[in-house]
N, CA, C and O atoms as CSV, one atom per row, in Angstrom:
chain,resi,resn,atom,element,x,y,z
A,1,UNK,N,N,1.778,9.872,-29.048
A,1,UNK,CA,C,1.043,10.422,-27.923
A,1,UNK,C,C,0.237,11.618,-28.428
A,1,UNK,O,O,0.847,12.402,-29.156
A,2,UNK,N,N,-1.171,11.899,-28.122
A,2,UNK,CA,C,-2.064,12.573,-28.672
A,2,UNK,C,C,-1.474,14.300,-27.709
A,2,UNK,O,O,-0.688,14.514,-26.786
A,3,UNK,N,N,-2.207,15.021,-28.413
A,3,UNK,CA,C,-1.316,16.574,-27.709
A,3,UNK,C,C,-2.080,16.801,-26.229
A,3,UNK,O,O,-1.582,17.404,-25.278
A,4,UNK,N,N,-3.116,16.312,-26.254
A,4,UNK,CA,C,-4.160,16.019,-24.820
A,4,UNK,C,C,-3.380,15.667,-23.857
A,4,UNK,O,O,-3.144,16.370,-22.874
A,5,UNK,N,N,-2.728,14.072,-24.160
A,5,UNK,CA,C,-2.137,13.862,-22.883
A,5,UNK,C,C,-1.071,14.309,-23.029
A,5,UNK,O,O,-0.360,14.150,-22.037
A,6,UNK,N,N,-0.466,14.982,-24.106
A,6,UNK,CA,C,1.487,15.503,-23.911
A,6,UNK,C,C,1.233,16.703,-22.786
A,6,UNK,O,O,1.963,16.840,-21.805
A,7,UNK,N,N,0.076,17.560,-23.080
A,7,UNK,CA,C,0.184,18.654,-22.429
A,7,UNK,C,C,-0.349,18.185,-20.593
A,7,UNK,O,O,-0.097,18.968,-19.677
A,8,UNK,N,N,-0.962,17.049,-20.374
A,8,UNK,CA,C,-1.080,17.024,-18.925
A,8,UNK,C,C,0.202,16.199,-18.764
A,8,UNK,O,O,0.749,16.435,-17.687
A,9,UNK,N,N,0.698,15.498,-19.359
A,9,UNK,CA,C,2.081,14.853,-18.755
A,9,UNK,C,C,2.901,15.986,-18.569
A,9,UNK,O,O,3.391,16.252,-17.472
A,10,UNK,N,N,3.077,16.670,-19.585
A,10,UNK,CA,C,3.651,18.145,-19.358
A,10,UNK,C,C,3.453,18.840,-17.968
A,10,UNK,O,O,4.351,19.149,-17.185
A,11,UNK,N,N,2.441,18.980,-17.849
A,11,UNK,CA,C,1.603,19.732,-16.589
A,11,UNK,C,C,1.876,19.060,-15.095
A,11,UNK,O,O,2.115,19.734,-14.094
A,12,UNK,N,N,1.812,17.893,-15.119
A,12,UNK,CA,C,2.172,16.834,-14.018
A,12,UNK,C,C,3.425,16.793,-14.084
A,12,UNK,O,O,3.622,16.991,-12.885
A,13,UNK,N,N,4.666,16.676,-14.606
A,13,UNK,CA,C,6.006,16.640,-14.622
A,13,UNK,C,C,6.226,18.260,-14.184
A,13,UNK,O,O,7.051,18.407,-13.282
A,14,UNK,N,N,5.721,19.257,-14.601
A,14,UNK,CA,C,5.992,20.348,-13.829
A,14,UNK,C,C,5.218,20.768,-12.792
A,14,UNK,O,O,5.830,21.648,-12.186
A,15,UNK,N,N,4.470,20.612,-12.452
A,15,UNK,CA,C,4.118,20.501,-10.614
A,15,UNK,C,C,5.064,19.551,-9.922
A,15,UNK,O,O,5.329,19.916,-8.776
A,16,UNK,N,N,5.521,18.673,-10.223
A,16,UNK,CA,C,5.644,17.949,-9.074
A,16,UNK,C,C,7.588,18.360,-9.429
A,16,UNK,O,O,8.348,18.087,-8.499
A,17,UNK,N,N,8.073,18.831,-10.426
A,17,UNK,CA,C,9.408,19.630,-10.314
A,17,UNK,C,C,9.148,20.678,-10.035
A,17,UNK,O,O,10.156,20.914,-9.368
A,18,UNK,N,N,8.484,21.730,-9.984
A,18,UNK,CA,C,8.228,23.157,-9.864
A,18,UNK,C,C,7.717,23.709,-8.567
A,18,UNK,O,O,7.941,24.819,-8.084
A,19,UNK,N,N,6.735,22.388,-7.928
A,19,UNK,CA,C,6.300,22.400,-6.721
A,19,UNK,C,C,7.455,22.769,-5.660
A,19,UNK,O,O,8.587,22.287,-5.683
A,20,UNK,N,N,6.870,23.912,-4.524
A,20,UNK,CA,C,7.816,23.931,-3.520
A,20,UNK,C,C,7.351,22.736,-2.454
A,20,UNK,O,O,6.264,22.227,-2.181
A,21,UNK,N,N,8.866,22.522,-1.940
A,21,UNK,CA,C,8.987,21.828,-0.800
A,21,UNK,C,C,8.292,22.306,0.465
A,21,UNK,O,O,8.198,23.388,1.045
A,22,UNK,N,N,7.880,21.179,0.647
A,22,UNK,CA,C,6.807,21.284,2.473
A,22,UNK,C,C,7.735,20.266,3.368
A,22,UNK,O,O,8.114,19.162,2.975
A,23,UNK,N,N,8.046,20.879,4.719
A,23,UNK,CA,C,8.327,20.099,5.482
A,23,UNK,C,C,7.818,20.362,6.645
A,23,UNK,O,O,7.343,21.413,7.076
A,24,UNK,N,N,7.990,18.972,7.305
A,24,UNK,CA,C,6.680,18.893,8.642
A,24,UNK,C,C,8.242,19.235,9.508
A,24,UNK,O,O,9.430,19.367,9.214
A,25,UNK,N,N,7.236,19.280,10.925
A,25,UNK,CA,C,7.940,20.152,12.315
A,25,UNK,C,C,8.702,18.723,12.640
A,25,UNK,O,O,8.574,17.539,12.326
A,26,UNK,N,N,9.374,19.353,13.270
A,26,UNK,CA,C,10.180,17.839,14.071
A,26,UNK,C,C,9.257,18.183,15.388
A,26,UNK,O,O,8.601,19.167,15.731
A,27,UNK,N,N,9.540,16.836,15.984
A,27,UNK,CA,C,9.256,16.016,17.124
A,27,UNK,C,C,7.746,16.105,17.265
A,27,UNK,O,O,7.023,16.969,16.769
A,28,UNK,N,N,7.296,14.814,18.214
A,28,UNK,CA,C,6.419,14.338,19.124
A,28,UNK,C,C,6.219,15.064,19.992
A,28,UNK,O,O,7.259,15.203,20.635
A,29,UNK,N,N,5.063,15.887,20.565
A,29,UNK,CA,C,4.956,16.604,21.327
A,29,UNK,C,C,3.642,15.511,22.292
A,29,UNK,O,O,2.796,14.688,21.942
A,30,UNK,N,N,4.103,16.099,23.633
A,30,UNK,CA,C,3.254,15.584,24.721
A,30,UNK,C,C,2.367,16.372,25.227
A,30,UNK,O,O,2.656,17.522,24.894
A,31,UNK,N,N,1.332,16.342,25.932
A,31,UNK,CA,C,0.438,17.634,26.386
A,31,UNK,C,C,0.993,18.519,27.547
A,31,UNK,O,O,0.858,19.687,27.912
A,32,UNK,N,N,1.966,16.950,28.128
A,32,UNK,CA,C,2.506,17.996,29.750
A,32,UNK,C,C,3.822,18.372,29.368
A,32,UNK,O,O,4.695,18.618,30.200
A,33,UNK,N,N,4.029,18.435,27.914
A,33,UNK,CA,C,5.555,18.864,27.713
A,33,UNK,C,C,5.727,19.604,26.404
A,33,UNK,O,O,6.768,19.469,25.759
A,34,UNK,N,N,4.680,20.427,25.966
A,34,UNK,CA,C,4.283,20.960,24.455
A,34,UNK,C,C,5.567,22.361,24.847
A,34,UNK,O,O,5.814,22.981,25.881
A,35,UNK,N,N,6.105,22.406,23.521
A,35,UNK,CA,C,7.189,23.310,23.614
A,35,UNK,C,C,6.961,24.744,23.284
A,35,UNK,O,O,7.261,25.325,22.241
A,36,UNK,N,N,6.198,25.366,24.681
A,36,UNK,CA,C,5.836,26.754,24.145
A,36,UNK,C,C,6.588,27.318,23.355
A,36,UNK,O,O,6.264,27.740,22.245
A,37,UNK,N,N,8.130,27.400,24.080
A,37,UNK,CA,C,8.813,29.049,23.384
A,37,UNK,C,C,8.931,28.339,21.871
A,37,UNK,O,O,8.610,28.879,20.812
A,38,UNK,N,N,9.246,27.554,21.970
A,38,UNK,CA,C,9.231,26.855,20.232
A,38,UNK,C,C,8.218,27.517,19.281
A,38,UNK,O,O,8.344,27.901,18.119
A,39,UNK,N,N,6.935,27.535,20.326
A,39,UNK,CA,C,5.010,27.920,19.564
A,39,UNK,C,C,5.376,29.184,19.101
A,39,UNK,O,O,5.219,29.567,17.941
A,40,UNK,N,N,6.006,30.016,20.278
A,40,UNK,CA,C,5.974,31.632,20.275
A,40,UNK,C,C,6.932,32.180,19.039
A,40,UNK,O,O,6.740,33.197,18.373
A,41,UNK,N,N,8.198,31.070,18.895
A,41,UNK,CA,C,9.137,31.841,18.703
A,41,UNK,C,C,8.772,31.689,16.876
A,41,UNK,O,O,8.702,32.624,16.079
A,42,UNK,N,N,8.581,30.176,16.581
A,42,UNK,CA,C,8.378,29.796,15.408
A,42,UNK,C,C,7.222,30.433,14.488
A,42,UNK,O,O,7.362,30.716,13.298
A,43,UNK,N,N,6.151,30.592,15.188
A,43,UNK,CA,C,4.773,30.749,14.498
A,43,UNK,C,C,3.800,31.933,15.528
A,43,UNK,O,O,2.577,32.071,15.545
A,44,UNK,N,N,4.865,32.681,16.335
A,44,UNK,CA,C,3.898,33.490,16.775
A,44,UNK,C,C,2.725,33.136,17.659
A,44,UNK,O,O,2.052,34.102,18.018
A,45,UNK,N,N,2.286,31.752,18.150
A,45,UNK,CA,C,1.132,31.581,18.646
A,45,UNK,C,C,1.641,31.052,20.257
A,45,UNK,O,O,2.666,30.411,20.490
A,46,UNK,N,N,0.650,31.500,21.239
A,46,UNK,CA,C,0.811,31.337,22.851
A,46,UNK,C,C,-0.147,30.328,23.066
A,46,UNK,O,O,-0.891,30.895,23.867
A,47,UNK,N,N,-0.493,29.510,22.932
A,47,UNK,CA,C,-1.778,28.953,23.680
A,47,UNK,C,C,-2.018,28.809,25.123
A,47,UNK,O,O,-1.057,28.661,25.878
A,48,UNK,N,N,-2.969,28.835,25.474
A,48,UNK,CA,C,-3.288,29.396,27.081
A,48,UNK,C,C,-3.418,28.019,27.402
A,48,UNK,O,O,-3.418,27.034,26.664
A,49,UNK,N,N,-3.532,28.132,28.697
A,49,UNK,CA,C,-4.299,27.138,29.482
A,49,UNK,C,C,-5.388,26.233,29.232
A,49,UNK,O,O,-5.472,25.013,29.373
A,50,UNK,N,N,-6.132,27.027,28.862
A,50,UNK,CA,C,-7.349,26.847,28.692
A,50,UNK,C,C,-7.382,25.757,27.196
A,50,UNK,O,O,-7.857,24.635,27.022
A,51,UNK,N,N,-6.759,26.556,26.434
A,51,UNK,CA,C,-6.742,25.634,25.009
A,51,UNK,C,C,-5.927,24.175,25.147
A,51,UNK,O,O,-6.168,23.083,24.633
A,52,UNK,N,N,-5.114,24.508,25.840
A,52,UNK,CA,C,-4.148,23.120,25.778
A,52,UNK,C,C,-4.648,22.236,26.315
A,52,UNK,O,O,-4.410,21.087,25.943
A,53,UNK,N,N,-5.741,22.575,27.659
A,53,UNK,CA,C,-6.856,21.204,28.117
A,53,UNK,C,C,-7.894,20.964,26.883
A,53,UNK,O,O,-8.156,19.825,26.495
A,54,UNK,N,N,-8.451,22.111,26.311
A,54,UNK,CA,C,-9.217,21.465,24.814
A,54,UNK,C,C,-8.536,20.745,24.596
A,54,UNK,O,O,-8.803,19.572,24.854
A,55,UNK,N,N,-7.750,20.979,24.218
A,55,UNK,CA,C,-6.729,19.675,23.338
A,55,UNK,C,C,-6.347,18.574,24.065
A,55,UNK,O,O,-6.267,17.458,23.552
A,56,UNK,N,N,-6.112,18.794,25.186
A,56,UNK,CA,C,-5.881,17.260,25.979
A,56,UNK,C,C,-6.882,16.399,26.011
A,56,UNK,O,O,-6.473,15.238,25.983
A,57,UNK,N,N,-8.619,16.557,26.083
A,57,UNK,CA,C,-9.689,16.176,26.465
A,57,UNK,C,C,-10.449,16.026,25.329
A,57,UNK,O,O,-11.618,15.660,25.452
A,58,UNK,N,N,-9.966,16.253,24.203
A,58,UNK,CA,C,-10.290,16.195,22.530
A,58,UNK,C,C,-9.438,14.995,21.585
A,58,UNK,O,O,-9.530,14.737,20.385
A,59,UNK,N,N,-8.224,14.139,23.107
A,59,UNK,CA,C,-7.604,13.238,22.062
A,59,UNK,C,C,-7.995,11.964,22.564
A,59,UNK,O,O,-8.054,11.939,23.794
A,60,UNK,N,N,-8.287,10.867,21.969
A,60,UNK,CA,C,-8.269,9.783,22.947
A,60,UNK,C,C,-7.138,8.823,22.151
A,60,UNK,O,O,-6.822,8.790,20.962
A,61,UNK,N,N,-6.690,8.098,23.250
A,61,UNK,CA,C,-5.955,6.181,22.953
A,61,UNK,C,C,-6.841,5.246,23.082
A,61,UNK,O,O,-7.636,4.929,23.967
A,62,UNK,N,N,-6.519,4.777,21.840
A,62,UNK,CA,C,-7.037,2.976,21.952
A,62,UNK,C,C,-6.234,1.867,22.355
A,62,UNK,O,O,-5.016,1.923,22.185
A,63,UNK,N,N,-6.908,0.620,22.995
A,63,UNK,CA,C,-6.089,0.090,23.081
A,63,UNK,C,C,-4.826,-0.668,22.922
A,63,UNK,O,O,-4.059,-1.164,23.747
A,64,UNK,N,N,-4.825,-0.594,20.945
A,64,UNK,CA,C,-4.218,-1.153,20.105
A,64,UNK,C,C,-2.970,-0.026,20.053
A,64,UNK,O,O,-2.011,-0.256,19.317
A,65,UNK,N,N,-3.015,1.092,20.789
A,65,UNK,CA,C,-1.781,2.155,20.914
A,65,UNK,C,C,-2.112,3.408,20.107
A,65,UNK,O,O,-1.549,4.499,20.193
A,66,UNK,N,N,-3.591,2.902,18.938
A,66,UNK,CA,C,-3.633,3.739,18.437
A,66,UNK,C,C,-4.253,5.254,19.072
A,66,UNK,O,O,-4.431,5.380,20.283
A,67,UNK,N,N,-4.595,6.534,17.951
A,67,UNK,CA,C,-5.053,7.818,18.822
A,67,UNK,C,C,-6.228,8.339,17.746
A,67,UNK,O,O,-6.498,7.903,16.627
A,68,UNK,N,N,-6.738,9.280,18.400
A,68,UNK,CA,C,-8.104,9.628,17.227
A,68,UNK,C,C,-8.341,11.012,18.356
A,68,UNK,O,O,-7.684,11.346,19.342
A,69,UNK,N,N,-9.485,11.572,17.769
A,69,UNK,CA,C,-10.102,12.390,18.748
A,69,UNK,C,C,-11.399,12.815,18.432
A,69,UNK,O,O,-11.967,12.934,17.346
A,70,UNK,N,N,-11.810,13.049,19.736
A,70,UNK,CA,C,-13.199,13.201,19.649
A,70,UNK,C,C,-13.851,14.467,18.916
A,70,UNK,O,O,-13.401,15.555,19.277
A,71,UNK,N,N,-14.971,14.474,17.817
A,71,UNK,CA,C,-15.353,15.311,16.920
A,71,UNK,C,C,-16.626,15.820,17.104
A,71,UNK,O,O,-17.068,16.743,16.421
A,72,UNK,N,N,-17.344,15.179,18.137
A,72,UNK,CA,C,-19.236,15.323,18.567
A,72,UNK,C,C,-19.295,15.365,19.734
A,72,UNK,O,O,-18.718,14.489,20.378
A,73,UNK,N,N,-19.784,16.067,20.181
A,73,UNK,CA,C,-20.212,16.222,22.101
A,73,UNK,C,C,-21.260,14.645,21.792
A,73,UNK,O,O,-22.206,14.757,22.571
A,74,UNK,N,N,-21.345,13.917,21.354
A,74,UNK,CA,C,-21.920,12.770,21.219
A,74,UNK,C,C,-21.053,11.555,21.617
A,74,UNK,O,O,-21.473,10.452,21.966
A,75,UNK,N,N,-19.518,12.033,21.482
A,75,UNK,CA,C,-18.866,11.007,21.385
A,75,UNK,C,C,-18.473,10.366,20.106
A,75,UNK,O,O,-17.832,9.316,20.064
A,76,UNK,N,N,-18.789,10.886,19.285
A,76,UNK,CA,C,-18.131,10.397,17.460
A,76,UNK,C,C,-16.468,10.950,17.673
A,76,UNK,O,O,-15.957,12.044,17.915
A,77,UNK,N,N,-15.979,9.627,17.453
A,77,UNK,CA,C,-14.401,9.352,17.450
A,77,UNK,C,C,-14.029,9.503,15.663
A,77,UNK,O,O,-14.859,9.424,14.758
A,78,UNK,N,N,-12.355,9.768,15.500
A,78,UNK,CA,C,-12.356,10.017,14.618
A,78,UNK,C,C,-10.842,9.417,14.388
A,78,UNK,O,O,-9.939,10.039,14.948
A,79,UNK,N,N,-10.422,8.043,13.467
A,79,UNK,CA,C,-9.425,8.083,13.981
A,79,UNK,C,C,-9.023,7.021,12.681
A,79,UNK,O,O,-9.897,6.951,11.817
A,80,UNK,N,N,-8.053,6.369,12.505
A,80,UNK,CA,C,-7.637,5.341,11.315
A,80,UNK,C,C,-8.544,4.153,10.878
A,80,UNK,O,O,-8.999,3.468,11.794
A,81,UNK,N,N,-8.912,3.772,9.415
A,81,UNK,CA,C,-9.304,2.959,9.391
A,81,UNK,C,C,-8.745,1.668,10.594
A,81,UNK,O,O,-9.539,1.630,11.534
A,82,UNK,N,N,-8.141,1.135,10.675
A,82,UNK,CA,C,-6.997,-0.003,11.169
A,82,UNK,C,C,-7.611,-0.026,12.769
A,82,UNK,O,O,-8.134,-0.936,13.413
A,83,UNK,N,N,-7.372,1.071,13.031
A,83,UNK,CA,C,-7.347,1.287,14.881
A,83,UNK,C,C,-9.234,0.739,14.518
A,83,UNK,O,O,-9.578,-0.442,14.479
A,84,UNK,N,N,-10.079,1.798,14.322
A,84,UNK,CA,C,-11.313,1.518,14.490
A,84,UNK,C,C,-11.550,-0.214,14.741
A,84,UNK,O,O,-11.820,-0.893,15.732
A,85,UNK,N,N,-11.330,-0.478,13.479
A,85,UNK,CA,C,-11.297,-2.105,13.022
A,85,UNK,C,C,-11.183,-2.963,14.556
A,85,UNK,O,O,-11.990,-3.546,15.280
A,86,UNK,N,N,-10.293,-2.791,14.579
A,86,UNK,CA,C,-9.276,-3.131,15.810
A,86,UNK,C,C,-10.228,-3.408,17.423
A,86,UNK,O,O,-10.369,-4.429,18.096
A,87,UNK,N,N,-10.723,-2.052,17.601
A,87,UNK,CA,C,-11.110,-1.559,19.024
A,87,UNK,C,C,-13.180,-2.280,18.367
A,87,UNK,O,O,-13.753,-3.028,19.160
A,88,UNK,N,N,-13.767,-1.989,17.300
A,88,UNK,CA,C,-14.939,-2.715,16.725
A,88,UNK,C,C,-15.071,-4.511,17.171
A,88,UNK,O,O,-15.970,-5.211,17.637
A,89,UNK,N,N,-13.732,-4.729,16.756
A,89,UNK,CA,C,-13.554,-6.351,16.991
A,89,UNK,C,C,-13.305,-7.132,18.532
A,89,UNK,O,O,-13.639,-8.269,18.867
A,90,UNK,N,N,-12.621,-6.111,19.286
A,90,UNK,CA,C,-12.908,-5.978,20.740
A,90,UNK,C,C,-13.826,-6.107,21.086
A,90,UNK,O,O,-14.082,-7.262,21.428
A,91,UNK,N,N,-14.633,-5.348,21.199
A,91,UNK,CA,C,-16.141,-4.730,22.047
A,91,UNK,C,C,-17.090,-5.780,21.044
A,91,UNK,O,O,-18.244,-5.973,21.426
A,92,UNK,N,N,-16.730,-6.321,20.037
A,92,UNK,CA,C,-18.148,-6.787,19.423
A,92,UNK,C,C,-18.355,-8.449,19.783
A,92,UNK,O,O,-17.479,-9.295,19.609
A,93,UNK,N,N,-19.681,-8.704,20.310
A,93,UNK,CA,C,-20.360,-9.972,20.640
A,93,UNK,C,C,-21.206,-10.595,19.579
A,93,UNK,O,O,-21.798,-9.864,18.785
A,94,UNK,N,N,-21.308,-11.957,19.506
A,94,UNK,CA,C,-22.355,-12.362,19.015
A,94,UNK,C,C,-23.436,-11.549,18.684
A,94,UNK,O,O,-23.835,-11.251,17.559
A,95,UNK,N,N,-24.045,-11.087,20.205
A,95,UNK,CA,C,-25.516,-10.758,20.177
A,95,UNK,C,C,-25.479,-9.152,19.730
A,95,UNK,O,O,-26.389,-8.446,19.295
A,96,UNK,N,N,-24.492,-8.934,19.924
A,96,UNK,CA,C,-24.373,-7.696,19.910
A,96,UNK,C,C,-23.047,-7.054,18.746
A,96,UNK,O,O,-21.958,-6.697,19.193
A,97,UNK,N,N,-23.361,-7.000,17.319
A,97,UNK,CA,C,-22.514,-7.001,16.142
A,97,UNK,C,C,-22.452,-5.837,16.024
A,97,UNK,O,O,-21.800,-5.343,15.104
């Protein structure tokens, strides 16, 4: 093995041992059931009223179950390859591809 790649195998074997651990939040949160004191207590943040309808009116469902949200006062959705696919093959006609 040339010293080029010893030293990035090197380099890659210690990031990914040396790297700290990330872990995501538990649970599914709903819009009519988002767990303030959790927000406050964990991370310091209150969100108002006001923000939590941004956020309600910024997500949409497809019919396939999937979710995305809206990114353009145009209406540009933003959401999994798969779902798009999905909801494209729906709506699309002959005449209209």
């Amino acid at each position: 093995m040339s010293s080029r790649r010893r030293i990035v195998a090197l380099a890659f074997t210690a990031a990914l041992t040396l790297g700290g651990n990330v872990l995501a939040d538990e649970g599914m949160w709903v819009f009519n059931n988002l767990p303030l004191r959790h927000l406050k207590q964990a991370y310091g943040f209150e969100p108002t009223p006001g923000w939590v309808e941004h956020l309600r009116s910024s997500a949409v469902r497809f019919n396939s179950g999937g979710s995305g949200s809206f990114v353009s006062a145009d209406g540009l959705v933003m959401t999994n390859h798969h779902v798009g696919a999905d909801t494209l093959q729906k709506i699309s006609t002959p005449e209209k591809d």
